[in-house]
N, C-alpha and C positions, 0 to 999 in steps of 0.2 A: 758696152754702155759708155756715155762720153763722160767726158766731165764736169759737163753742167748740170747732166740726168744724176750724176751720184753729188753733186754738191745742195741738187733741187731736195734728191732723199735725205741727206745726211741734215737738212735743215725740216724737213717735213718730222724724223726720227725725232730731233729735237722738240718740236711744239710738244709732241703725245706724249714724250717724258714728263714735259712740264703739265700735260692735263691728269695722269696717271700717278704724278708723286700729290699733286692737288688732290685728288682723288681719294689717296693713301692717306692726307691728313685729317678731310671732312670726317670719311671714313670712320678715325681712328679716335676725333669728338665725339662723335653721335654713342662710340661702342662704351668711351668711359660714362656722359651722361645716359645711355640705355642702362648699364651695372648697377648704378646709382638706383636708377628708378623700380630695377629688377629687386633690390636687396629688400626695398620696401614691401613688392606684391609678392614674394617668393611664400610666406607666411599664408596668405589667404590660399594660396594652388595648394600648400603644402597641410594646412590644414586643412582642408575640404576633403583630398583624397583619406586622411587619416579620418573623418570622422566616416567618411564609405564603410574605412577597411575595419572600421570598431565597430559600427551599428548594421551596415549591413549584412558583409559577408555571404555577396552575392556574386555570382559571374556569369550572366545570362546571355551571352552572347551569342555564344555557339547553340544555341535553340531559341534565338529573335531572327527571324528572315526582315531582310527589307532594313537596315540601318539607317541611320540619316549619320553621314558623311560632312567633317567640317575639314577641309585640304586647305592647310595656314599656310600662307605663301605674299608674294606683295605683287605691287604692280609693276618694282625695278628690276634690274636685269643687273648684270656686270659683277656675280657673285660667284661663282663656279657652281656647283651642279646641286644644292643645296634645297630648290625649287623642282627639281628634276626626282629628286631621292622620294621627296613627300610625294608625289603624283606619279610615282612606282609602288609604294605602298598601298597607297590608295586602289591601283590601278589593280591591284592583285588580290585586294578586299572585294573590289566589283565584279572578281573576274571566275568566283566564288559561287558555285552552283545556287545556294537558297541569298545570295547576295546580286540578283538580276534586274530585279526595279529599287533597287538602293539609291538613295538618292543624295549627291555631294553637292555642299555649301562649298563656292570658291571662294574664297578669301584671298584678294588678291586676281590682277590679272591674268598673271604667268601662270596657275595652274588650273584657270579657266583653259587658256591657248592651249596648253599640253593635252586636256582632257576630252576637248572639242574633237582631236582627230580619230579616237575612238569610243569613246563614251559620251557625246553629245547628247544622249538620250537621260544620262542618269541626272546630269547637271539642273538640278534645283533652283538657283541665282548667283548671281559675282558680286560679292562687297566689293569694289570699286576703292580711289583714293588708299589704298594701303600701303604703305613702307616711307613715305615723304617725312610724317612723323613720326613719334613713338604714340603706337596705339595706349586709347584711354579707355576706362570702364564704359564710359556712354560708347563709344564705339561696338564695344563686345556686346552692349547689351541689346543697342539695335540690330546688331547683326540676329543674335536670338530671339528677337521679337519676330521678325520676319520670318523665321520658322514655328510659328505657332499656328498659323494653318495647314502646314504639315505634319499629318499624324505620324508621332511615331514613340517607342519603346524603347529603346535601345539606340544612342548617341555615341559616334569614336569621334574624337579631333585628335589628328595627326600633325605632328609638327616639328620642328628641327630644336635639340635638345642637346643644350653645351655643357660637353666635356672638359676640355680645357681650352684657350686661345686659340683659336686657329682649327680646332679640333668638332665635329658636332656630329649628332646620329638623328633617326628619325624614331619619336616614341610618339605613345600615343594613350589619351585618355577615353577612358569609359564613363560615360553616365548614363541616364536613364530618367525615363517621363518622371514630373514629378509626381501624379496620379498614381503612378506605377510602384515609385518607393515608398508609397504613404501606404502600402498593401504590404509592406515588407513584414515581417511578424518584427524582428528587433526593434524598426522603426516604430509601431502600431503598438507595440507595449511601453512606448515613453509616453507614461499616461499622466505625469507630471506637467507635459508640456502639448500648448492647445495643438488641434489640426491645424488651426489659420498659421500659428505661430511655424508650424514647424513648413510648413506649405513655402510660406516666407522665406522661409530662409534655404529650404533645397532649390529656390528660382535662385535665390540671390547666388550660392555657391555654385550651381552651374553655369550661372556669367562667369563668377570669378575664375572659375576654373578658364572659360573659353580666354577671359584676359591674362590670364596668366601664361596661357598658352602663344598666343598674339603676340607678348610679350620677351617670351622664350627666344621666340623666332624670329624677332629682330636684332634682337641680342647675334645670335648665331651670322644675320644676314651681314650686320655690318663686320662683325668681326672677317665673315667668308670672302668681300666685297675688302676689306683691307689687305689681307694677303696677295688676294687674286692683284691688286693695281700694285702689289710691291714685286710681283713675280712678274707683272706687264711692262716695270720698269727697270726691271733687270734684264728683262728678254731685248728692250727696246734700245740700253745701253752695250749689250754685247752685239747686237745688229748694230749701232753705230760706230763702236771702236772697230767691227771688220770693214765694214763701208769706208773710215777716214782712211785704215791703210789702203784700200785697193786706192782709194783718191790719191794716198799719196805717191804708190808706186809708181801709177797712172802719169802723176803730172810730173817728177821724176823721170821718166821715161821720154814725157816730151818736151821736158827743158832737156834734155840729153841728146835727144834726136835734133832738135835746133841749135844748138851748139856744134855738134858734128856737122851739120849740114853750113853754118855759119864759117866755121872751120876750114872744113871743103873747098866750098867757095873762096874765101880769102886766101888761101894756098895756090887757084887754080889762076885768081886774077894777077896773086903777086908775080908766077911762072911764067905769063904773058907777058 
């Protein structure tokens, strides 16, 4: 390689540091304002599932065929495998003998594209525009409005679920038709509180939950999407520090070689 080809890299290397620590900062805004917004909704996820685990005390999944599928994912890339995790999950929910016309909500583009090369058939619609901002209610709610002509019993939303900074797994919630838990016997004997009333409120808690979820997962995304550009610009500066020495060896070698040959010469004209 010459040394205009490693001087052209060694200044290419440079720009992508500067797009990748860029990268690392937005990144690293978005994840403290996401936390913020998380501390608020984390109540409504966290109380929704409690009032399931107190009044229902149901687990009907494993004898509902046919699920309706929500894979939380966005439309960015540049996270490490975080959108990959949730549409393996998935992918092994559909892959599920009495789970064969199951049918998944993409949230997000990237686990529309993942799902497309083998399960094109199960994919229901793609919420679009996902991960630019931090998902809102109305967001979550139109996404579940658009599955109201799709019949179903039984609801999983899978999605990326933080552990500590840097750290996230893939978990997943369970719901169920509202028609469905208004049948429940726990439900059905809160006879204090009307049908409409309670009708109400298991719509409204099943957004919440899908928001909370939404929510989770961006949380995870920017935190995963800040690492990965701190690990892009440390890979990008140890490719540069080898590149400047080979340059320098390089050009080293050919002020050396010009000088001996400088040298040379001078010796050979003064002998004449």
């Amino acid at each position: 390689m010459s040394l205009r080809a490693i001087q052209k890299r060694i200044q290419s290397y440079g720009n992508i540091n500067k797009i990748t620590s860029s990268l690392k900062l937005v990144s690293a805004a978005k994840l403290a304002k996401t936390e913020r917004l998380l501390k608020d909704v984390r109540p409504f996820g966290h109380g929704t599932l409690s009032f399931y685990k107190h009044y229902t005390h149901i687990n009907m999944l494993d004898r509902i065929e046919n699920h309706l599928i929500f894979a939380i994912t966005s439309d960015r890339g540049l996270c490490g495998g975080i959108h990959t995790n949730v549409v393996n999950k998935v992918k092994q929910e559909l892959d599920r003998p009495d789970q064969k016309l199951a049918k998944v909500v993409c949230v997000g583009q990237k686990s529309e594209e993942l799902l497309a090369k083998s399960h094109k058939s199960n994919i229901l619609f793609t919420a679009f525009k996902i991960g630019k901002d931090n998902p809102t209610f109305l967001d979550a709610s139109k996404i579940f409005n658009e599955c109201n002509y799709a019949e179903f019993i039984a609801c999983q939303i899978y999605y990326n679920h933080i552990i500590t900074r840097g750290t996230s797994e893939v978990d997943w919630i369970s719901i169920y038709n509202t028609d469905f838990l208004l049948t429940v016997a726990h439900i059905a004997g809160l006879e204090e509180v009307e049908e409409e009333n309670m009708r109400s409120y298991i719509e409204f808690s099943t957004v919440s939950l899908l928001f909370f979820a939404m929510l989770e997962n961006t949380l995870c995304e920017h935190s995963a999407r800040m690492i990965s550009m701190d690990a892009a610009s440390k890979n990008v500066k140890s490719l540069n520090e080898k590149l400047s020495l080979e340059y320098n060896r390089k050009r080293q070698f050919k002020i050396t070689s010009d000088l001996i040959d400088i040298v040379s010469g001078s010796q050979v004209v003064t002998a004449k």
